[in-house]
C-alpha positions as CSV (number, residue, x, y, z in Angstrom):
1,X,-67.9,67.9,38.3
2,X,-68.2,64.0,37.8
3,X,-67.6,62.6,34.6
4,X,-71.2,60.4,34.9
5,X,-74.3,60.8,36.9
6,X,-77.2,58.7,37.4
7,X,-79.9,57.5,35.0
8,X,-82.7,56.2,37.0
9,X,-85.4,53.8,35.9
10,X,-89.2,54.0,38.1
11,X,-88.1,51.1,40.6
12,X,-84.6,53.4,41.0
13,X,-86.9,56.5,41.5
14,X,-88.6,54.6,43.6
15,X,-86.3,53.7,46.1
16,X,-85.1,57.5,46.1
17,X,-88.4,58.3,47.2
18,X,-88.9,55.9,49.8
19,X,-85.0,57.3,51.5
20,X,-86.7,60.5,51.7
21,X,-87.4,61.3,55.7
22,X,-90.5,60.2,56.7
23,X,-92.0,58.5,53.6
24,X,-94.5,57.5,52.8
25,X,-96.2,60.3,55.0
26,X,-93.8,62.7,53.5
27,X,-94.6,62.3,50.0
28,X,-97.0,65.3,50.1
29,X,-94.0,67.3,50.7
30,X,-92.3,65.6,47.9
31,X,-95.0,66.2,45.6
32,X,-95.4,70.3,46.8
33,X,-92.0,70.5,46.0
34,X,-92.2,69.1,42.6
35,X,-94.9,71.1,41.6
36,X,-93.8,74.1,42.7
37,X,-90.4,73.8,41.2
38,X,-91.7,73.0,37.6
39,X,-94.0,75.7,37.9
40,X,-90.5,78.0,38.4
41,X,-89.1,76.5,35.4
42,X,-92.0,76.3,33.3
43,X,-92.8,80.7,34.2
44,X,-88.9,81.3,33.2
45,X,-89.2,79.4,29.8
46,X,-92.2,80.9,28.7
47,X,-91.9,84.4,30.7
48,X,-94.9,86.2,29.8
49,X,-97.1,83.4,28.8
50,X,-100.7,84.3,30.1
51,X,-103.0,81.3,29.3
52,X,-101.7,77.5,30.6
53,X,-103.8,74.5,30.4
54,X,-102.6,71.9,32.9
55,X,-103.3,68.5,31.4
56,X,-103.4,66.1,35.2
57,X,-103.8,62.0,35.4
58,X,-105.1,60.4,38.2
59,X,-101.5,59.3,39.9
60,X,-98.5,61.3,41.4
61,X,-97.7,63.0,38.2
62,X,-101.1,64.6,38.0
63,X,-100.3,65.5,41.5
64,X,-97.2,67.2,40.6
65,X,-99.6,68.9,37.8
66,X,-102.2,70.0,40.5
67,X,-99.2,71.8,42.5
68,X,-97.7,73.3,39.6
69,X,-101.4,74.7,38.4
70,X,-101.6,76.2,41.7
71,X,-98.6,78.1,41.4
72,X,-99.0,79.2,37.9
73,X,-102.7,80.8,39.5
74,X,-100.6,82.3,42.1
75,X,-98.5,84.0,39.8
76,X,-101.7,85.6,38.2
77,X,-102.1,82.9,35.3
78,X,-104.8,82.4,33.0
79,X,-105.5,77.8,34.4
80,X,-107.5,75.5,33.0
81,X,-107.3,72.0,34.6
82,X,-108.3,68.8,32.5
83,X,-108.7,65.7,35.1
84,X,-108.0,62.8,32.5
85,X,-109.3,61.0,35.3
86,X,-113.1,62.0,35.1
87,X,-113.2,62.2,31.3
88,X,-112.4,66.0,30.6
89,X,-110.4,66.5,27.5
90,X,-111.5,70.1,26.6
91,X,-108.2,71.8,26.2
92,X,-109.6,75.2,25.8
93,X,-107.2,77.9,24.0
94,X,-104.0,78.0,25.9
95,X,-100.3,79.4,25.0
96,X,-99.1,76.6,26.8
97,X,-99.8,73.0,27.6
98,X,-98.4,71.1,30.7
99,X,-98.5,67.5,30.2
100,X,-98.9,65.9,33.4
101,X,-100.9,63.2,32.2
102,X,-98.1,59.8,32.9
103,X,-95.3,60.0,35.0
104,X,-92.0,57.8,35.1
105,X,-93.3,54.4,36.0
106,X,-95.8,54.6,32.4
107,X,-95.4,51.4,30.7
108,X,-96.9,49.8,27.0
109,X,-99.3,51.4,25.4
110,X,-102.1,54.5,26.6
111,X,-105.5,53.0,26.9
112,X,-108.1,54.7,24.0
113,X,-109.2,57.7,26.3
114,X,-105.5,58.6,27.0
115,X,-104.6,58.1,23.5
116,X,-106.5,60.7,22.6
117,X,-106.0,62.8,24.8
118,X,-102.1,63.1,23.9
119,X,-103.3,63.3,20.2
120,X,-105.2,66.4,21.1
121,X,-102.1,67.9,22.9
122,X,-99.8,67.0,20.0
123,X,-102.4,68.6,17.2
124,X,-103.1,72.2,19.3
125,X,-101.0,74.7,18.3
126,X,-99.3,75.4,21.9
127,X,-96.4,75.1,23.2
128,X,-95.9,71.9,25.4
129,X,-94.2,71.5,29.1
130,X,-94.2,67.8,29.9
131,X,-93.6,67.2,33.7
132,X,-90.9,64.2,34.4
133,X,-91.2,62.8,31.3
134,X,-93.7,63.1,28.6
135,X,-96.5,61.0,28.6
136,X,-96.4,58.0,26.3
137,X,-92.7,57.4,26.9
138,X,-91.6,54.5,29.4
139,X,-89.3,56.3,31.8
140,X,-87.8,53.4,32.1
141,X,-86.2,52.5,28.9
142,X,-87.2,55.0,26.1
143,X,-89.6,52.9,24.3
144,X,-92.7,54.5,22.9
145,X,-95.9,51.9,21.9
146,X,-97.9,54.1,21.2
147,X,-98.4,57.7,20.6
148,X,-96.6,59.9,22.7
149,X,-96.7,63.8,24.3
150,X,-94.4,65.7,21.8
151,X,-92.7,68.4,24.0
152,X,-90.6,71.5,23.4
153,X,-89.7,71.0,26.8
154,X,-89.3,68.6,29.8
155,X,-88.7,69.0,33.6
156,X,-87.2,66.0,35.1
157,X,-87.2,65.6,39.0
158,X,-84.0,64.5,40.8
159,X,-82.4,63.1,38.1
160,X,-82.4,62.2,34.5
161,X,-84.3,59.4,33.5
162,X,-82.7,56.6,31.1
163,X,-86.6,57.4,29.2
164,X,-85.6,60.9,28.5
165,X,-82.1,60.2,27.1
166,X,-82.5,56.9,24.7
167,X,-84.0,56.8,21.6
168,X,-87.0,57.5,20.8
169,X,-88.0,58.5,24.2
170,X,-85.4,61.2,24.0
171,X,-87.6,62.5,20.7
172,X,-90.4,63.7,22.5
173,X,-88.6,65.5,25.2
174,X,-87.5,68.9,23.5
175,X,-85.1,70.8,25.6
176,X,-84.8,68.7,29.5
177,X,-84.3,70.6,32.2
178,X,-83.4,68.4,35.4
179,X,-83.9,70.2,38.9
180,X,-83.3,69.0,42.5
181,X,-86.4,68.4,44.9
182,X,-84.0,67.0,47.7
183,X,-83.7,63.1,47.1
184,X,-80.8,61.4,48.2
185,X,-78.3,60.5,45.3
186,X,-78.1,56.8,45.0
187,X,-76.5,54.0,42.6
188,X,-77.8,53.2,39.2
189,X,-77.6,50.5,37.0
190,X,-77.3,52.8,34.1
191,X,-74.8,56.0,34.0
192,X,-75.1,59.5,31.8
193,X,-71.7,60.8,30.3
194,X,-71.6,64.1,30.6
195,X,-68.9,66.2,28.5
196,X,-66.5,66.6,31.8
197,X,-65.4,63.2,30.5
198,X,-63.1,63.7,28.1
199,X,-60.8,65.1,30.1
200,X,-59.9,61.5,31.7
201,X,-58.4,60.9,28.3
202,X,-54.3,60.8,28.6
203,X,-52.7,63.8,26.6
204,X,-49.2,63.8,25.3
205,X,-46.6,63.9,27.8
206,X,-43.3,65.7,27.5
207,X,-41.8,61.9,27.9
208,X,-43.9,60.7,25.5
209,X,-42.6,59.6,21.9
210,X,-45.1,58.4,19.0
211,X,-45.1,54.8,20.0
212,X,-45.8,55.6,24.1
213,X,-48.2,58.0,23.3
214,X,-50.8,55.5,21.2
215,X,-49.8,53.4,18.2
216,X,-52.8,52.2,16.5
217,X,-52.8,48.9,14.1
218,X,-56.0,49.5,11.4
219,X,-56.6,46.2,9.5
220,X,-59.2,46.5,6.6
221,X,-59.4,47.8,3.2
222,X,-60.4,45.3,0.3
223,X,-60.4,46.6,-2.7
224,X,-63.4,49.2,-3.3
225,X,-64.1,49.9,0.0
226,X,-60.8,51.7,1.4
227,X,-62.3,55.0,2.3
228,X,-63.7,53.8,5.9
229,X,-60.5,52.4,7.2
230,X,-58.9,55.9,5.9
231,X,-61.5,57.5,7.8
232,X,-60.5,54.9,10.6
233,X,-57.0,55.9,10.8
234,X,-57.3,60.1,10.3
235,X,-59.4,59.6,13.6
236,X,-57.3,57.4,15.5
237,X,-54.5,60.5,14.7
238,X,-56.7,63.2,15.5
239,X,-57.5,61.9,18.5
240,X,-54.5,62.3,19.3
241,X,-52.8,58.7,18.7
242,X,-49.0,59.1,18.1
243,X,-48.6,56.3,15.5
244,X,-51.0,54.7,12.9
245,X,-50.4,51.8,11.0
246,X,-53.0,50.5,8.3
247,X,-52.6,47.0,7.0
248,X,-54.7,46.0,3.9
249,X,-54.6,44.0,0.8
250,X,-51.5,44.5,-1.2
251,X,-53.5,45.5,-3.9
252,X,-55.4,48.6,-2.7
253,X,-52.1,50.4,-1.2
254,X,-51.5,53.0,-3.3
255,X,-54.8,54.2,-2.9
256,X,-53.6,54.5,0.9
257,X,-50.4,56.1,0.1
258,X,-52.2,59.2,-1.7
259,X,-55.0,59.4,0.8
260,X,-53.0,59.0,4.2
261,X,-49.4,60.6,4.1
262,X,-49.1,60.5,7.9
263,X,-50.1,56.6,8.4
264,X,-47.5,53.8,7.8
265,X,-49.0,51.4,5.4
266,X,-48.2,47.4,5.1
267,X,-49.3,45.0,2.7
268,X,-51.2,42.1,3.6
269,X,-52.0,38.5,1.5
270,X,-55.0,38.6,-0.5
271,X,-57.4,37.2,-2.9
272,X,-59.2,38.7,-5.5
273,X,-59.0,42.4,-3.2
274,X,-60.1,40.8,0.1
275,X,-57.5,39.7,2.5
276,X,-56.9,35.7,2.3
277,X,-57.1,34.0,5.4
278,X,-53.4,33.8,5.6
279,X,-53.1,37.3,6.3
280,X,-53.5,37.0,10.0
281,X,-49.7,36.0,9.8
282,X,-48.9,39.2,9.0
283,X,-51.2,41.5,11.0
284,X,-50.3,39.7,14.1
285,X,-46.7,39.9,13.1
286,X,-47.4,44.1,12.8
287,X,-49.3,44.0,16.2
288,X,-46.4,43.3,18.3
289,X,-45.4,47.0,18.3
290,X,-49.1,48.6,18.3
291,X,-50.9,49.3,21.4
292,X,-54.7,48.5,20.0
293,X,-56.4,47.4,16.8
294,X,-59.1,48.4,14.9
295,X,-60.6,45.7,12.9
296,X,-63.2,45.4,10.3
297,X,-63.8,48.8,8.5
298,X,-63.6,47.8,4.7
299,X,-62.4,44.5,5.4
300,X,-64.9,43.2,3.3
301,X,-66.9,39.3,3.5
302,X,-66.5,36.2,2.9
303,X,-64.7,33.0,4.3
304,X,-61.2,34.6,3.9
305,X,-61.9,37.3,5.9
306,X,-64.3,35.6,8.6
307,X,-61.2,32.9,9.1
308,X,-58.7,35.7,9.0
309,X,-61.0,38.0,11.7
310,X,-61.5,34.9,14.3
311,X,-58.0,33.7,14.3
312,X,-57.1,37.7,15.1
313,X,-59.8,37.6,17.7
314,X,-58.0,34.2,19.2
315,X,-54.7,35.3,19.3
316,X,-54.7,38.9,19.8
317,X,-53.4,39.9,23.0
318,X,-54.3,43.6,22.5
319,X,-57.8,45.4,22.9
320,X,-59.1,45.0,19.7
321,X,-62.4,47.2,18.1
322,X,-64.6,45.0,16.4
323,X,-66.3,47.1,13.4
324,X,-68.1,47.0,10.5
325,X,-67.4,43.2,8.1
326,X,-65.7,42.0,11.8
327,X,-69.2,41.3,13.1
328,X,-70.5,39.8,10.4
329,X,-71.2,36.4,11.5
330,X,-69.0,37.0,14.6
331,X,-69.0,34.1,17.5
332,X,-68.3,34.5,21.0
333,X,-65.5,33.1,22.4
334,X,-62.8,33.2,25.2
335,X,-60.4,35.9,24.3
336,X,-57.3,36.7,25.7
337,X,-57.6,40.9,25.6
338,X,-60.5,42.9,25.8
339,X,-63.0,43.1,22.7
340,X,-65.2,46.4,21.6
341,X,-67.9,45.7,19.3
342,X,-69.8,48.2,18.1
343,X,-72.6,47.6,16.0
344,X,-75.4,49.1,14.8
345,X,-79.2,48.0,16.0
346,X,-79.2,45.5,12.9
347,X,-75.9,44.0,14.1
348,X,-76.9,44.0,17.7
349,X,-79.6,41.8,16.6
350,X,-77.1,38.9,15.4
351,X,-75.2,39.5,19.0
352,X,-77.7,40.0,21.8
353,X,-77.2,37.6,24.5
354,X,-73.4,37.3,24.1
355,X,-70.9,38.0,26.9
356,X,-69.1,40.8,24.7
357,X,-68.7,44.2,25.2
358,X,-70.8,46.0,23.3
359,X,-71.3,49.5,21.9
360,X,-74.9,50.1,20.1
361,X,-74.3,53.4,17.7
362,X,-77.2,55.5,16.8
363,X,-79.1,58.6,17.9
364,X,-77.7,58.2,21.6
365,X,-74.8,55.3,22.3
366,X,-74.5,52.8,24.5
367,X,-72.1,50.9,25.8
368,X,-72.6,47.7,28.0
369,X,-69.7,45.6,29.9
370,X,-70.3,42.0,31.4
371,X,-70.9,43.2,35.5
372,X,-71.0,47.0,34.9
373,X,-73.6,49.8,35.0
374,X,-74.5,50.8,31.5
375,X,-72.7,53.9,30.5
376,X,-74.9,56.1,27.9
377,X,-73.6,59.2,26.2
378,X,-76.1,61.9,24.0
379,X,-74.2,64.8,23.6
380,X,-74.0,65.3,20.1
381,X,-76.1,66.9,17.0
382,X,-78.5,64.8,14.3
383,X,-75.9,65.5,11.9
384,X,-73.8,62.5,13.2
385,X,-76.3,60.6,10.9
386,X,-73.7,60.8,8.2
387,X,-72.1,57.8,5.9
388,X,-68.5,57.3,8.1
389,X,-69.5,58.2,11.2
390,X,-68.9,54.5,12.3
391,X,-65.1,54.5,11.4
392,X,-64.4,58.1,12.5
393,X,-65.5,55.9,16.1
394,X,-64.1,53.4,15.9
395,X,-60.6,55.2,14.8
396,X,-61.3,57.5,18.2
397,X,-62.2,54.0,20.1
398,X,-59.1,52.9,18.9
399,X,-56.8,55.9,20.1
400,X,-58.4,55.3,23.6
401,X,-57.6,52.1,24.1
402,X,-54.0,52.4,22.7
403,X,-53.9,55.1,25.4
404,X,-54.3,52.4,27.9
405,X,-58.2,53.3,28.8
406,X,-60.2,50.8,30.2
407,X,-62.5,49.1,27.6
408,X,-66.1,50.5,28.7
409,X,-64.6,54.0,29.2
410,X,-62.6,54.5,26.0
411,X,-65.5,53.4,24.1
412,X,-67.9,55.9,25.9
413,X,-65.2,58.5,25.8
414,X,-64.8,57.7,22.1
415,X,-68.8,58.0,21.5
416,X,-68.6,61.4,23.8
417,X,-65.9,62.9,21.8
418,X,-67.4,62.1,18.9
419,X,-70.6,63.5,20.0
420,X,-69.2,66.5,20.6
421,X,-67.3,67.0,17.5
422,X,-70.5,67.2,15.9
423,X,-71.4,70.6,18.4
424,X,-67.7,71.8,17.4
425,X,-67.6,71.6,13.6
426,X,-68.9,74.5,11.8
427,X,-71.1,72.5,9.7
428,X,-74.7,71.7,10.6
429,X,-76.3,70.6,7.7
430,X,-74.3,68.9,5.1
431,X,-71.0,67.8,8.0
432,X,-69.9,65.1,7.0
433,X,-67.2,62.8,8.6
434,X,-64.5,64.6,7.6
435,X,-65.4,67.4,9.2
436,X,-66.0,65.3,12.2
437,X,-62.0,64.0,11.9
438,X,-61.1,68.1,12.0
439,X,-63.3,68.6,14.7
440,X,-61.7,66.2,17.3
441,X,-59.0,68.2,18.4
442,X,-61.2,71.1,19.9
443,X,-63.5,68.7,21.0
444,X,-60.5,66.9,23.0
445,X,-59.0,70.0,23.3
């Protein structure tokens, strides 16, 4: 099974289409298929469902909506047909809605008729089977301008959509189911992790001793803020890193030496709690034995650190993590060993445009390279929307890279295992990072 598969925008699904034997003239075929295979779907999820309403619009995805109403009639269905097109928005009393209004290539906002059209499906009390993606969503990057058809579930054709998997697209699509209607599989500039993997990432080997196997450098902690980079270093170990060192401000060690009995710990220079410019000395004294850094979580603000982080940044010749106070007023520049940021959407904002790689943390991450497909991975629960979250990451992130993963695909590995400690731990309301940190190894496992 491949470790990524395609995310396709409406120009990629497009050109999938037009490979198809004999397009254009085929694309009745294409369309029969569709419609007949959502209709297969659609009678499995909501077996014994009598009365449908099949909401069409006046392009292919109404089409597909046509087809599918066809079939649900064949199988002895209760149909009603709305055509958006001529005005009809009468839902009448169904079990189930099939929104077939927009298709993949919807873009902005839904002109007033349409609008309230979806607001009608939204307020009925039926269920709701959207048909490629739901309409109101732009298939091509998630957005959502307006309102939008709130599914419990989703049939997507060929493949899945980058609009069905990133935020807040991905909201309105309930459960996704994506079927084959024969297309040709073809490159795209965006890629979908899928949870096969994790098992690129390099296990222990029997020749292995704690330095070969990972050693990870953690530099942060100012005084007051050391629980992230402890969070930071218990994830670079349990994910499976054979050697942890955390270097922080002299002054805030002992709170390191009761919390973290495995990690070595090593002082830094400081001022006031927050590590003085001069520490860089030190830390890149300490790197010369570690495989990868993690820098920022706790490292607090101000001209000591942002001094101290770009010098690191200069003269680093390891991949380095970029977390939390390191982006804070971060500057590109030429680096000599690769760089992971990973902010969150306010960070991003401060970085956009820069030739970094980048990871964007939220409901879905995703991580971008200078030249590569973007790789996106949603595997995980709502209950990664905890305080820590980001250092358990960027301690995993860490682990990867001391592994000797390649920069884009230990950070999406990281964000995938991650992701999927959230579906391992026990906990589903009230997890918090913690129990992500115990969960790693069986995610890994």
């Amino acid at each position: 099974m491949p470790e990524f598969e395609p995310l396709y925008t409406a120009d990629e699904m497009r050109a999938a289409e037009a490979r198809f034997p004999g397009y254009p003239a085929s694309a009745p075929e294409l369309m029969e298929r569709a419609g007949a295979i959502a209709a297969r779907v659609a009678l499995q999820v909501f077996h014994g469902t009598e009365r449908w309403t099949v909401v069409c619009g006046g392009g292919s995805n109404g089409g597909d909506g046509r087809v599918m109403a066809r079939h649900l009639i064949d199988a002895g269905k209760q149909v009603r047909i709305v055509d958006a097109k001529a005005g009809d928005t009468e839902l009448g009393e169904p079990q189930v809605i099939v929104d077939a209004l927009f298709g993949t290539g919807f873009t902005g906002e839904p002109r007033p008729d349409a609008r309230a059209l979806i607001e009608r499906i939204n307020e009925n009390d039926a269920r709701v089977f959207a048909v490629d993606v739901p309409s109101g969503v732009d298939g091509s990057t998630g957005e959502v301008a307006g309102p939008a058809v709130q599914a419990d579930e989703t049939v997507t054709f060929h493949g899945r959509k980058i609009g069905v998997v990133v935020a807040p697209g991905r909201f309105h699509v309930g459960h996704l189911h994506v079927v084959d209607i024969g297309l040709e599989a073809m490159e795209t500039g965006a890629r979908f992790a899928m949870p096969t993997l994790l098992k690129t990432v390099p296990k222990r080997r029997e020749r292995d001793n704690k330095y070969t196997a990972g050693h990870v450098l953690v530099v942060g902690g100012s005084r007051g803020l050391t629980g992230a980079p402890s969070l930071t270093a218990l994830a670079a170990m349990r994910a499976d890193a054979g050697y942890v060192t955390v270097a922080a401000p002299e002054s805030t060690l002992r709170v390191f030496e009761q919390r973290l009995l495995e990690a070595v710990k090593r002082p830094l220079p400081e001022d006031g709690g927050v590590v003085a410019e001069g520490a860089a000395d030190t830390v890149l004294d300490l790197a010369q034995k570690a495989s990868a850094v993690a820098l920022g979580p706790g490292l607090g603000r101000g001209a000591g650190p942002r001094a101290f982080v770009r010098r690191l940044l200069a003269e680093l010749a390891l991949p380095v993590v970029v977390d939390a106070d390191a982006l804070f007023e971060l500057e590109p520049a030429e680096w000599p060993a690769p760089r992971v940021l990973t902010p969150h959407e306010g960070e991003l904002a401060r970085l956009l445009g820069r030739e970094s790689r980048v990871v964007l943390k939220g409901p879905d991450t995703l991580v971008a390279a200078p030249g590569r497909a973007l790789l996106v991975s949603a595997l995980g629960l709502p209950s990664l929307a905890t305080a820590g979250s980001g250092d358990v990451l960027t301690g995993v992130v860490a682990a990867f890279l001391a592994k000797g993963l390649d920069a884009q695909l230990a950070a999406t590995a990281a964000s995938a295992a991650q992701q999927r400690a959230s579906v391992e731990a026990p906990q589903r309301a009230g997890l918090v990072a913690g129990d992500l940190i115990d969960a790693l190894p069986r995610a890994l496992a």
